[in-house]
N, C-alpha and C positions, 0 to 999 in steps of 0.2 A: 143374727136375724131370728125374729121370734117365731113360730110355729103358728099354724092357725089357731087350733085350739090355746097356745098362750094368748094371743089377741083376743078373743072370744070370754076368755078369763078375766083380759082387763076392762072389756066390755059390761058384761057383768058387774066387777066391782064399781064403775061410773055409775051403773043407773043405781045398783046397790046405797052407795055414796050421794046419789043426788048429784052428779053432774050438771052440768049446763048440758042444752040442748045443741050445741053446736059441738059440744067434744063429742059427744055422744052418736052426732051423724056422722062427725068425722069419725070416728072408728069403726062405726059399719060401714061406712064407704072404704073404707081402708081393708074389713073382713071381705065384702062385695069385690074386691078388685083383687085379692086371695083367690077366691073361690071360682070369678072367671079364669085365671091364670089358669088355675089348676083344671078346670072342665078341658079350655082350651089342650094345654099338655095333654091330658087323657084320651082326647081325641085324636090328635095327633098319634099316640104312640096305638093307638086300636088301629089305625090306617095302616099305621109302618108293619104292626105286626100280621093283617092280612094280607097287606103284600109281602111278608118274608115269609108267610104260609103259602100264599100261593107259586112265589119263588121255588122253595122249599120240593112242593109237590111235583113239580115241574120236572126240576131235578132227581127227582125219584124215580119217576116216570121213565125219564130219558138214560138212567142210570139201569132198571129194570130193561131196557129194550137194547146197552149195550151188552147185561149179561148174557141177556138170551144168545144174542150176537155171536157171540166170543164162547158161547157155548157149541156153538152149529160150528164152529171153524177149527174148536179145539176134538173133537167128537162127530165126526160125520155119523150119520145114519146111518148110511149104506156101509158103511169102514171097506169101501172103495181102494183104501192106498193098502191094508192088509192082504187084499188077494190078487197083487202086482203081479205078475211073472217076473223073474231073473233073467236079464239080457243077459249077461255074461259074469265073468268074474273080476275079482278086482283082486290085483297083488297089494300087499298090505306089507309084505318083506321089506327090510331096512338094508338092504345089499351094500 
């Protein structure tokens, strides 16, 4: 398959050459039907990739508010469990 610009090339060489009129539309209609494709794709893939920014963000987001999370439950504030009293004892002996 040839590349835009090789088409574009052969373009060139027609009218270069003295082509007929009719080869000459057909391969701009042919570069014309390229270059829609291509906008098309372009567009499409600017769509995908603000939605996988916004995805992205999203998950950032929600990813930021689990560490907070898992911060507060690894680390109390108060360190509340450090100044427990001692109910009693516990035997640890393997008798």
């Amino acid at each position: 398959m040839k590349t835009l610009l090789e088409h574009l090339d052969d373009l060139d060489r027609m009218v270069d050459g003295g082509a007929e009129k009719p080869k000459i539309r057909h391969q701009i209609d042919l570069v014309g039907r390229i270059v829609a494709t291509n906008e098309a794709e372009h567009s499409r893939l600017v769509q995908n990739h603000e939605a996988l920014v916004a995805e992205n963000q999203a998950l950032i987001t929600k990813n930021q508010a689990l560490v907070a999370e898992n911060a507060k439950l690894i680390a109390p504030s108060d360190n509340s469990c450090m100044s427990a009293p001692i109910v009693g004892e516990v035997d640890l002996s393997t008798d």
